[in-house]
MIVOKE-251946 format. One record per residue: residue number from 0; x, y, z of N, C-alpha, C, O, CB in turn. Coordinates in nm, 3 decimals, padded with zeros to 5 digits. Atoms other than C-alpha are relative to their C-alpha. Glycine has a CB too. Layout:
# MIVOKE-251946
kolti, n_X, n_Y, n_Z, ca_X, ca_Y, ca_Z, c_X, c_Y, c_Z, o_X, o_Y, o_Z, cb_X, cb_Y, cb_Z
NUM, X, Y, Z, X, Y, Z, X, Y, Z, X, Y, Z, X, Y, Z
...
# end
This chain:
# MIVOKE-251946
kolti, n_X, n_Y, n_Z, ca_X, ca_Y, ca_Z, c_X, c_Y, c_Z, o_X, o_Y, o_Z, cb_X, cb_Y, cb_Z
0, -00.141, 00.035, -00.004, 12.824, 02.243, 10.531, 00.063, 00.041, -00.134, 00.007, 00.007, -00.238, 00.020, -00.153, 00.026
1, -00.069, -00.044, 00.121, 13.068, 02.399, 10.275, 00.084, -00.159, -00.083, 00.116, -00.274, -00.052, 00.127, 00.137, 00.063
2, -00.085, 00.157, 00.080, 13.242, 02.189, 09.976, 00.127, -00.051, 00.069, 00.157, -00.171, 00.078, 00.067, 00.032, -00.174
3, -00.131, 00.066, -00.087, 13.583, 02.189, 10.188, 00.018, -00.020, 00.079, 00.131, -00.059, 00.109, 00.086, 00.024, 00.015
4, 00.028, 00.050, -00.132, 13.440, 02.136, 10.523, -00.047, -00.169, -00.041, 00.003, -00.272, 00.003, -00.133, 00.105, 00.082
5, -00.015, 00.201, 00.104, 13.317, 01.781, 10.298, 00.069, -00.012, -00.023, 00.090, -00.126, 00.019, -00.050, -00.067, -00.126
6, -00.061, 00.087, 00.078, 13.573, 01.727, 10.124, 00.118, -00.038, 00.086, 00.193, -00.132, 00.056, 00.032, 00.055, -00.136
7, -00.110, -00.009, -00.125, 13.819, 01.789, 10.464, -00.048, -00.137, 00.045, 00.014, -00.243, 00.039, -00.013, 00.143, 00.132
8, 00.021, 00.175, -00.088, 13.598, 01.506, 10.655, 00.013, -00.086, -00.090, 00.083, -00.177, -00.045, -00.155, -00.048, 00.074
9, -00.037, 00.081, 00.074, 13.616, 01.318, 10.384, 00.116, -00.063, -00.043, 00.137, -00.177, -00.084, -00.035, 00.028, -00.061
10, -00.179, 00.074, 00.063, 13.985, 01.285, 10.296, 00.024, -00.070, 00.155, 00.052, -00.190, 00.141, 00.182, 00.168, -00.056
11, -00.026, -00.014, -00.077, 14.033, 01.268, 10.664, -00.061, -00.187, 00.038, 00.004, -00.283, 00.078, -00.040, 00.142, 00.047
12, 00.071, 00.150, -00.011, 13.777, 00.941, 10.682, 00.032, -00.096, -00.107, -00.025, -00.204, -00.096, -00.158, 00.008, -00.005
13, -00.078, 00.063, 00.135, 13.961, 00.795, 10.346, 00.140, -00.032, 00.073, 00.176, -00.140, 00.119, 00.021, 00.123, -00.152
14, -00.146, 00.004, -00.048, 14.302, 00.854, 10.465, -00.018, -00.115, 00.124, 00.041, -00.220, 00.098, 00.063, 00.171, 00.058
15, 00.033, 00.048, -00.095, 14.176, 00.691, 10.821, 00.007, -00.150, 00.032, 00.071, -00.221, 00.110, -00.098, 00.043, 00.006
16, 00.077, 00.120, 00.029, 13.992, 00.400, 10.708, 00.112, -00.110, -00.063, 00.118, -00.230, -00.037, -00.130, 00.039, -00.111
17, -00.089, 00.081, 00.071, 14.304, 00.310, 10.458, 00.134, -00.078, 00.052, 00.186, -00.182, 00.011, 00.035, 00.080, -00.090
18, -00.026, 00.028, -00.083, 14.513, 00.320, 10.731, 00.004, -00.138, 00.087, 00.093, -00.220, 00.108, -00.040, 00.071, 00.020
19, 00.067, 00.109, -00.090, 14.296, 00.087, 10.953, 00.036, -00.110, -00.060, 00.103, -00.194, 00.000, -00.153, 00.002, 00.016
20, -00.005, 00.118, 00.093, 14.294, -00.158, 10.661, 00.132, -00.034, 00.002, 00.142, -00.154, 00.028, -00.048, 00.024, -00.144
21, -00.104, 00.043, 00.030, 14.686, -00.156, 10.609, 00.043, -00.043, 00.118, 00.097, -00.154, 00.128, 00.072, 00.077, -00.065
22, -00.027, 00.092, -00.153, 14.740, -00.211, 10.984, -00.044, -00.109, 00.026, 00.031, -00.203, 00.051, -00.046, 00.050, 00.113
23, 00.051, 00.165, -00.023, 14.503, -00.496, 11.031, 00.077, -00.133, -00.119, 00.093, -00.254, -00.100, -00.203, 00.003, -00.037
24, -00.021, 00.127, 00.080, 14.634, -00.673, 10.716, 00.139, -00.029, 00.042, 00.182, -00.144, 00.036, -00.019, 00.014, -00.167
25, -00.138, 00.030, -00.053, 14.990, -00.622, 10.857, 00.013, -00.101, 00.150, 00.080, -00.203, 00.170, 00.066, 00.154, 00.030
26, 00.045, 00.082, -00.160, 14.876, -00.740, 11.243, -00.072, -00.146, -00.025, -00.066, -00.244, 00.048, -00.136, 00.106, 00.101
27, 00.087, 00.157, 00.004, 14.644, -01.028, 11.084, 00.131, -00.106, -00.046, 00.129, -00.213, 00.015, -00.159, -00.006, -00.152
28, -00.060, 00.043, 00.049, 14.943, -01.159, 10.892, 00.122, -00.052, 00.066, 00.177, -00.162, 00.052, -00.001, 00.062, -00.077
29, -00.142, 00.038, -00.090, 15.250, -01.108, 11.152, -00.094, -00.032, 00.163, -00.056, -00.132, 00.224, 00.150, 00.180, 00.010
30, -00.006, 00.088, -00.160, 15.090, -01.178, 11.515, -00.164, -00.026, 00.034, -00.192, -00.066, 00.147, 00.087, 00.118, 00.157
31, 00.107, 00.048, -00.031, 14.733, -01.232, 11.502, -00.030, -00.178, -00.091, -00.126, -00.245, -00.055, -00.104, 00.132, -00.035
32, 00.004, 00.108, 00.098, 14.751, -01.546, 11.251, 00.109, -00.035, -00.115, 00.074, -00.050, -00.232, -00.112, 00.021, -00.061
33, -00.080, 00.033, 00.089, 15.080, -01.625, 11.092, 00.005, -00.122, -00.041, -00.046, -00.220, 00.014, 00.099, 00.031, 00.028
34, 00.056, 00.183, 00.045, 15.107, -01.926, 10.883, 00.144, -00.079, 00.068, 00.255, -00.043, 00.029, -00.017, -00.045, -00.241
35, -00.084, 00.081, -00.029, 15.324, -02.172, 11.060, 00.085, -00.037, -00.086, 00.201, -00.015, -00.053, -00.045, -00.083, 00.040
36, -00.089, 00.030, 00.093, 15.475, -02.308, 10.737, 00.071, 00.088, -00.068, 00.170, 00.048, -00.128, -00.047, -00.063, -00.075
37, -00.060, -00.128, 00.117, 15.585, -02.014, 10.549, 00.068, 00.157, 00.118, 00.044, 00.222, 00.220, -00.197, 00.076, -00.133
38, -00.094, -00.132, -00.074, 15.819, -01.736, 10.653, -00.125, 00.118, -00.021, -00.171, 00.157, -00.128, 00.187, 00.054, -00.107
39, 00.108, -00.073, 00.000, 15.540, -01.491, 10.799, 00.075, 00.149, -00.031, -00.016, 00.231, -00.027, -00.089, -00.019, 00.141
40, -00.028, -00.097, 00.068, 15.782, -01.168, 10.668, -00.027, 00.013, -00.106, -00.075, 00.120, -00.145, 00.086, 00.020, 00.002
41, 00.023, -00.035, 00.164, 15.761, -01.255, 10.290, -00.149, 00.010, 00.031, -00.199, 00.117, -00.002, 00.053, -00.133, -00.139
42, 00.159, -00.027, 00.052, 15.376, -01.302, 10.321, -00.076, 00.129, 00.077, -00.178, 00.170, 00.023, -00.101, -00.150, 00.037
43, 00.055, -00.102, -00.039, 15.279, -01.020, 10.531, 00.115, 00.107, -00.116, 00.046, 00.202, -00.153, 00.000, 00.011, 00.189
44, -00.048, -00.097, 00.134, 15.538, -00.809, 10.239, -00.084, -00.019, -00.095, -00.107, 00.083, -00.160, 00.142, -00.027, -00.066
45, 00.085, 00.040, 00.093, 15.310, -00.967, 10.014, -00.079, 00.015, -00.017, -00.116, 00.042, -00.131, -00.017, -00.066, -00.018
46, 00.150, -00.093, -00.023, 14.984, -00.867, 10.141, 00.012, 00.167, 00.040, -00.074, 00.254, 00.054, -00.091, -00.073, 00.144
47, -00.054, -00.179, -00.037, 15.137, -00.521, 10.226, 00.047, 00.055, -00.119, 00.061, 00.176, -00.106, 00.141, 00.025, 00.115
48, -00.074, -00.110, 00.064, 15.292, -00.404, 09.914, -00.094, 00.045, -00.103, -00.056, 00.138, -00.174, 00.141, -00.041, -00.060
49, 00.124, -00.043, 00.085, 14.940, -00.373, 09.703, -00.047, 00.111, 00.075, -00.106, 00.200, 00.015, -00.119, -00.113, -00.022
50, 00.086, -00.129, -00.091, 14.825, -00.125, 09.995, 00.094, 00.103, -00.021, 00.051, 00.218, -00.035, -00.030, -00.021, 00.186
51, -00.077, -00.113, 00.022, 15.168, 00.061, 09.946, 00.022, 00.078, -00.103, 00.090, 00.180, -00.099, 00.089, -00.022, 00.023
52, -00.008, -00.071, 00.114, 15.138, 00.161, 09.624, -00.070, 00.170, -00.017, -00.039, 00.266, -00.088, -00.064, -00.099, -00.093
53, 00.102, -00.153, 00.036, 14.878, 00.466, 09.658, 00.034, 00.039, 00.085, -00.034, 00.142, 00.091, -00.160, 00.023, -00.013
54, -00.031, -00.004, -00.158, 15.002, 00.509, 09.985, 00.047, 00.176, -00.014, -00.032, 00.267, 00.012, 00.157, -00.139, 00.065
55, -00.033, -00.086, -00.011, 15.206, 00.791, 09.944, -00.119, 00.102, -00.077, -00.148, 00.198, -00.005, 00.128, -00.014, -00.032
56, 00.067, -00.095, 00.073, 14.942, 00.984, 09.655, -00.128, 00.039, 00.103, -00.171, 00.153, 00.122, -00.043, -00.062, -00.153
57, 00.106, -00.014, -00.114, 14.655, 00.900, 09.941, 00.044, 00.151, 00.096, -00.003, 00.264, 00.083, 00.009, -00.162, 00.110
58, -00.074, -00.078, -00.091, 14.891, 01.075, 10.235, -00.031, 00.160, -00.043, -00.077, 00.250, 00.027, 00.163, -00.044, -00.008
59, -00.006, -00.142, 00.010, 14.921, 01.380, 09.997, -00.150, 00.039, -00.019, -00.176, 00.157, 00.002, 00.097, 00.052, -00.120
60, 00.152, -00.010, -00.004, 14.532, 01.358, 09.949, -00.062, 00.036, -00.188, -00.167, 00.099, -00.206, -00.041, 00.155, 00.132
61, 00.004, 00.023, 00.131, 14.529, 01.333, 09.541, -00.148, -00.087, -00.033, -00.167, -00.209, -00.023, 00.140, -00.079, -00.038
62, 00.132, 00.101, 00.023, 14.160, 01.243, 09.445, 00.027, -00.115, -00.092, -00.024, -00.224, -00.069, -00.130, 00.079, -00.067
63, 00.006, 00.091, 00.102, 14.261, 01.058, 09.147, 00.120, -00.143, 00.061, 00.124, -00.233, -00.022, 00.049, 00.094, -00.159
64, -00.066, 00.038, -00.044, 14.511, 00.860, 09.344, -00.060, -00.075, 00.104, -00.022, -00.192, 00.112, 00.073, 00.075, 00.011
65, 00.078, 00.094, 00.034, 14.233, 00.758, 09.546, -00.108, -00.072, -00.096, -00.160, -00.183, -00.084, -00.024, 00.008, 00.058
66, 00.143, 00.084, 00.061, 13.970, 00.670, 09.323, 00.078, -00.129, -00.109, 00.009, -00.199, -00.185, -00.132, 00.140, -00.120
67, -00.086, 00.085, 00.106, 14.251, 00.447, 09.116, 00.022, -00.107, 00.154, 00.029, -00.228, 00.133, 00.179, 00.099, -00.100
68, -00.039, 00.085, -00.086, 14.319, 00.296, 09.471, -00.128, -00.083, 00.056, -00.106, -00.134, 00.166, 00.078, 00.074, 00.100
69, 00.080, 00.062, -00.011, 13.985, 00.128, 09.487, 00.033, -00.131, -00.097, -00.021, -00.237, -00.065, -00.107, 00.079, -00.015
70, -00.028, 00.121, 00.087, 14.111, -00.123, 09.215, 00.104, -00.086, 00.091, 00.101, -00.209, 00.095, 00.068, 00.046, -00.158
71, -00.063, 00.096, -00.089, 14.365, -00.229, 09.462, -00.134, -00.072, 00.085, -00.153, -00.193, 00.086, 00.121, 00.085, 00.106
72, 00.055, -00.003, -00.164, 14.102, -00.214, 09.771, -00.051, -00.214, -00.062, -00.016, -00.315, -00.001, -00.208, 00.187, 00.058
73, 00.042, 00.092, 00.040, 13.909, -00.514, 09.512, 00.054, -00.131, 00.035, -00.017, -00.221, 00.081, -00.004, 00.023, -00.101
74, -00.004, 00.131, -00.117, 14.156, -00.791, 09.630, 00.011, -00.025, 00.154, 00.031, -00.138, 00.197, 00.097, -00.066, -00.024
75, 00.036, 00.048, -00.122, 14.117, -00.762, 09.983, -00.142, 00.010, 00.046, -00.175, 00.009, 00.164, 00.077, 00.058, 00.087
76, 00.157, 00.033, -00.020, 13.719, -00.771, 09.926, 00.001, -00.065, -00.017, -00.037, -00.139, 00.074, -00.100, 00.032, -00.040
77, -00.029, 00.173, 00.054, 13.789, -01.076, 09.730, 00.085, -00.093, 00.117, 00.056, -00.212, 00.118, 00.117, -00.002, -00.164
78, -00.073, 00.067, -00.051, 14.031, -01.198, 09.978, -00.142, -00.028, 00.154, -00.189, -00.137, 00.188, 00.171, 00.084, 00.014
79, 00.119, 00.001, -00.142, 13.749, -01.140, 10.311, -00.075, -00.053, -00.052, -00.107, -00.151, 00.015, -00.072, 00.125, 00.072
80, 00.150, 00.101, 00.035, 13.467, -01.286, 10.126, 00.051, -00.138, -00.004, -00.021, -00.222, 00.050, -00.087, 00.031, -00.166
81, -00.062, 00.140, 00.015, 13.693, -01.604, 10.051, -00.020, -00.055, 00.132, -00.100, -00.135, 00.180, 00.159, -00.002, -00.045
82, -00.020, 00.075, -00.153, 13.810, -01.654, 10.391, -00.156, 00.025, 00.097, -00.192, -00.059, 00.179, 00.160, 00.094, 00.101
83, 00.139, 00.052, -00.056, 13.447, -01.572, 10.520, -00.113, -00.139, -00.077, -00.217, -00.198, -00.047, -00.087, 00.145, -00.006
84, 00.070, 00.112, 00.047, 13.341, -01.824, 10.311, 00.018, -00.139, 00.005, -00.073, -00.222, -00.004, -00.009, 00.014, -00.098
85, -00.114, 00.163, 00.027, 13.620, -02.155, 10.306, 00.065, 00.030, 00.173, 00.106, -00.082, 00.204, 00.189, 00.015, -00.190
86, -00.072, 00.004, -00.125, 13.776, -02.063, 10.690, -00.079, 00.038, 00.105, -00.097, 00.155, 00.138, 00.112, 00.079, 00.000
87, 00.044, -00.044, -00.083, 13.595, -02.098, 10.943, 00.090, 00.057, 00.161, 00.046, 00.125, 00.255, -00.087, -00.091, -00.003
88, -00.105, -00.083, -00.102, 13.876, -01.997, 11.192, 00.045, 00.054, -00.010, 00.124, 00.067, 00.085, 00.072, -00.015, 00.052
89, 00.016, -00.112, 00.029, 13.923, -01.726, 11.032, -00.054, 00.120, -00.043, -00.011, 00.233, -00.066, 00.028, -00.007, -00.018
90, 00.112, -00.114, 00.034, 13.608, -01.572, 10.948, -00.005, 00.093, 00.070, -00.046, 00.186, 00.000, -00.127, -00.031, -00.001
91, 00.022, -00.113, -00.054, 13.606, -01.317, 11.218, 00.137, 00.070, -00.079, 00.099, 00.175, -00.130, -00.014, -00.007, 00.171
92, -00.075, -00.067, 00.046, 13.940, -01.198, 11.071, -00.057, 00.033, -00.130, -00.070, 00.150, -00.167, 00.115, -00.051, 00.008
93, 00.047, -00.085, 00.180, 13.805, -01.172, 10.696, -00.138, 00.084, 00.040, -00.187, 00.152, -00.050, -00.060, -00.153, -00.170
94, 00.116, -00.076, 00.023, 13.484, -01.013, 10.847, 00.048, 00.166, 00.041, -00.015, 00.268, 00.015, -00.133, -00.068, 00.098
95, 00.024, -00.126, -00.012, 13.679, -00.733, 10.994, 00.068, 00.053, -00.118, 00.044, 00.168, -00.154, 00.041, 00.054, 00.128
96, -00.035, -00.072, 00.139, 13.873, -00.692, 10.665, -00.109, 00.036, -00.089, -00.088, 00.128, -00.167, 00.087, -00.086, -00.083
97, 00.152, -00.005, 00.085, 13.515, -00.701, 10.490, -00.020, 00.136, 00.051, -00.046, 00.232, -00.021, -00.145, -00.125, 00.044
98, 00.075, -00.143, -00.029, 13.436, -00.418, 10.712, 00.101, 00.156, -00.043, 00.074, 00.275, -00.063, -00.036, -00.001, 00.193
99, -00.150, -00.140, -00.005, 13.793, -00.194, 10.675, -00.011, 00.003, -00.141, 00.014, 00.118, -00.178, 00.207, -00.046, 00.068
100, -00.041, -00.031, 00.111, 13.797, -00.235, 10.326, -00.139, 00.096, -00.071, -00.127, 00.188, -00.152, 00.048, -00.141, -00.072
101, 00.075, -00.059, 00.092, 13.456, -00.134, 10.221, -00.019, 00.133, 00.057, -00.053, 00.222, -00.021, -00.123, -00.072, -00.031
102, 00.011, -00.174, -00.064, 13.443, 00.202, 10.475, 00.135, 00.021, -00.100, 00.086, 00.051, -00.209, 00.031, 00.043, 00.229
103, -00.100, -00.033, 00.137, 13.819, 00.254, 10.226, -00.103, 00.028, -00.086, -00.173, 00.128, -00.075, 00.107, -00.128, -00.067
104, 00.091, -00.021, 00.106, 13.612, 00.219, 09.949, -00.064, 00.099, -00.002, -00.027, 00.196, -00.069, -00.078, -00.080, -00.014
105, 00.092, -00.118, 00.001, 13.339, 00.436, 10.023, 00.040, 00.130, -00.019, 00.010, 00.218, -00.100, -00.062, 00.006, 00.109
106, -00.048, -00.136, -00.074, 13.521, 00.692, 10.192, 00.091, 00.034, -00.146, 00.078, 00.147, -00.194, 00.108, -00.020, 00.185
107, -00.086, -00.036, 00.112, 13.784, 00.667, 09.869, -00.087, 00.068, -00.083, -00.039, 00.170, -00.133, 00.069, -00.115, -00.072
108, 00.095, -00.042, 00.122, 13.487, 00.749, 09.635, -00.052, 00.139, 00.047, -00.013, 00.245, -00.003, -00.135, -00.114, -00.030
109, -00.015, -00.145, -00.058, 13.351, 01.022, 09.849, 00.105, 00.126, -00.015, 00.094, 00.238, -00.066, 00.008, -00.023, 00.118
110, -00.125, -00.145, 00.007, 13.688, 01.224, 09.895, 00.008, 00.041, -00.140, -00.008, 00.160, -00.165, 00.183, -00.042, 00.049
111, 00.029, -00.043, 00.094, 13.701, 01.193, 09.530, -00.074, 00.084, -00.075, -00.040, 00.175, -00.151, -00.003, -00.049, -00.018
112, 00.132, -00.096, 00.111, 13.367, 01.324, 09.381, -00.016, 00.161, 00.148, -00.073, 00.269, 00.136, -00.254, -00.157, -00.029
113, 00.035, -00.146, -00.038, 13.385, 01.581, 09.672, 00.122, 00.096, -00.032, 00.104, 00.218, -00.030, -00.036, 00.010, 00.162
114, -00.067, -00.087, -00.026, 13.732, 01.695, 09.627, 00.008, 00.075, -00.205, 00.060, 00.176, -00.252, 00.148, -00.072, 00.100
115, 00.047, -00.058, 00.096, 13.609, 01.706, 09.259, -00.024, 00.109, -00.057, 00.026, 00.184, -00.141, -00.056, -00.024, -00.002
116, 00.064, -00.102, 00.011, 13.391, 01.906, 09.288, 00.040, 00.164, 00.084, -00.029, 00.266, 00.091, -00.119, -00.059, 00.032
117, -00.054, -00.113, -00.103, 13.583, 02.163, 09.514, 00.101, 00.036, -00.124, 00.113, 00.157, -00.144, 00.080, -00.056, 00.180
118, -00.071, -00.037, 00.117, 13.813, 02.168, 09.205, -00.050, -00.002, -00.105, 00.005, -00.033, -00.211, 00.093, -00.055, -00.019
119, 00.054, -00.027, 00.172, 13.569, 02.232, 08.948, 00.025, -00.129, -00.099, 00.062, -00.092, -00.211, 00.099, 00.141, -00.082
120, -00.036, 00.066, 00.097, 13.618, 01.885, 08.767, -00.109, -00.044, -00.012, -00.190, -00.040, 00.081, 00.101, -00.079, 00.003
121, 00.120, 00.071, 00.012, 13.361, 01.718, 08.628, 00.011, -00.072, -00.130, 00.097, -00.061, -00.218, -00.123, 00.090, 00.010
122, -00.011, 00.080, 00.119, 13.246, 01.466, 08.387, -00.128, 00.040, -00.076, -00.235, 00.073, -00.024, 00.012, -00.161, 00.031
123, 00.127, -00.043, 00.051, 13.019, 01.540, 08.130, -00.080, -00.082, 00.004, -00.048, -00.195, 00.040, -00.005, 00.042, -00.111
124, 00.128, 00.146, -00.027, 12.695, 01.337, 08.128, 00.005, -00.053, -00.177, 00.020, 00.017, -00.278, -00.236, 00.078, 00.066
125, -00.016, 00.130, 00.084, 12.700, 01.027, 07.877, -00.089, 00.064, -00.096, -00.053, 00.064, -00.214, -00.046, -00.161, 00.066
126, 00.075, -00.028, 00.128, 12.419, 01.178, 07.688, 00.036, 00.119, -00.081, 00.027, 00.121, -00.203, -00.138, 00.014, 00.028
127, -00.053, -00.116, 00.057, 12.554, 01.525, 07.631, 00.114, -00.081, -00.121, 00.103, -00.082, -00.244, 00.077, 00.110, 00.135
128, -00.113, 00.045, 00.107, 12.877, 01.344, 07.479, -00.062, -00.108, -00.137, -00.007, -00.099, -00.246, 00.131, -00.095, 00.101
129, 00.050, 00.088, 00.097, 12.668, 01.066, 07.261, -00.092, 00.124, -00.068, -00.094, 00.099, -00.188, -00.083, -00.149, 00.065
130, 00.025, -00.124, 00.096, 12.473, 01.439, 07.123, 00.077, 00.040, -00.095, 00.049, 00.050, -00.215, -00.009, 00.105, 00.059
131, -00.100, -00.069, 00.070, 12.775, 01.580, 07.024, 00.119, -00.073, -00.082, 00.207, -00.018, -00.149, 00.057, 00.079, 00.097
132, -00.077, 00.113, 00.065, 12.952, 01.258, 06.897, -00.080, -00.015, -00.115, -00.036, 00.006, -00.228, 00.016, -00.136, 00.085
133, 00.150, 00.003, 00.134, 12.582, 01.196, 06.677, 00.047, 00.133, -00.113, 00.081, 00.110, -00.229, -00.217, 00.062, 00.100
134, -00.020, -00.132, 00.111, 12.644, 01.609, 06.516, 00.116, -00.043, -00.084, 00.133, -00.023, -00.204, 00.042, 00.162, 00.076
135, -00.185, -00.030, 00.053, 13.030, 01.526, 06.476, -00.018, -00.130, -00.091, 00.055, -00.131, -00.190, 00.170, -00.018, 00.156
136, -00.027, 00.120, 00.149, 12.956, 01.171, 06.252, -00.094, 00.074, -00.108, -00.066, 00.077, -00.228, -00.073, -00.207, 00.028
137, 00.097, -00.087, 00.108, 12.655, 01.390, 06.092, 00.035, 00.068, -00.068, -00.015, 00.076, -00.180, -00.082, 00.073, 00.033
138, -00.064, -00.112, 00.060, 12.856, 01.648, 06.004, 00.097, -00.084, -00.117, 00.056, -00.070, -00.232, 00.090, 00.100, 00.124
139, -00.055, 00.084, 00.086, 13.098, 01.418, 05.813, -00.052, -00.037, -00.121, -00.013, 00.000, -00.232, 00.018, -00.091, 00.053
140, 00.099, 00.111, 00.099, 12.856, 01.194, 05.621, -00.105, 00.133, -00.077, -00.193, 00.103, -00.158, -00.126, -00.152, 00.130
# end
């Protein structure tokens, strides 16, 4: 398989997945489980506007745009483990957010290091740079 036949399924299963996730948290919030007491528009805006932020950089398929959008993905892992943990009448809902968020995740990290590497970026390895950091105080002193 070529790097942009990967890095194609890959954005494609990123983009997908992120999707999935912003729909369910919109559907869990307005008609699968709204909270009786509270105006269910502000809180489904509320759980929706952390997913909208990368939204558009995702769409255009910007690796760094996802791999920065995994710091969002973190509170609705935190949020599914909660409610699988303290609600039991709502654990099947936090288990399928458990599941939408971490295929995001994955798939975010993937598209990244493949579309990376389809663009020649790379990071140097930790030891190369602590070599050449060691010469550069040596050289000084």
């Amino acid at each position: 398989m070529t790097q942009l036949h990967h890095s194609r399924s890959s954005r494609y299963f990123a983009l997908i997945s992120y999707l999935l996730l912003m729909a369910w948290v919109i559907a869990w919030h307005t008609f699968i489980s709204p909270h009786k007491d509270i105006n269910f528009i502000g809180i489904t805006l509320a759980w929706s506007i952390p997913l909208l932020l990368p939204l558009l950089g995702i769409l255009k398929g910007k690796p760094y745009t996802h791999a920065w959008a995994n710091f969002i993905l973190m509170f609705y892992f935190l949020h599914s483990l909660t409610i699988l943990y303290i609600d039991e009448g709502e654990r099947w809902l936090g288990a399928v957010e458990l599941i939408l968020t971490s295929l995001s995740f994955v798939a975010n990290i993937l598209y990244a290091r493949d579309k990376g590497k389809e663009l020649g970026l790379k990071l140097t390895r930790l030891s190369i740079v602590e070599k050449q950091e060691k010469a550069r105080f040596e050289e000084k002193h």
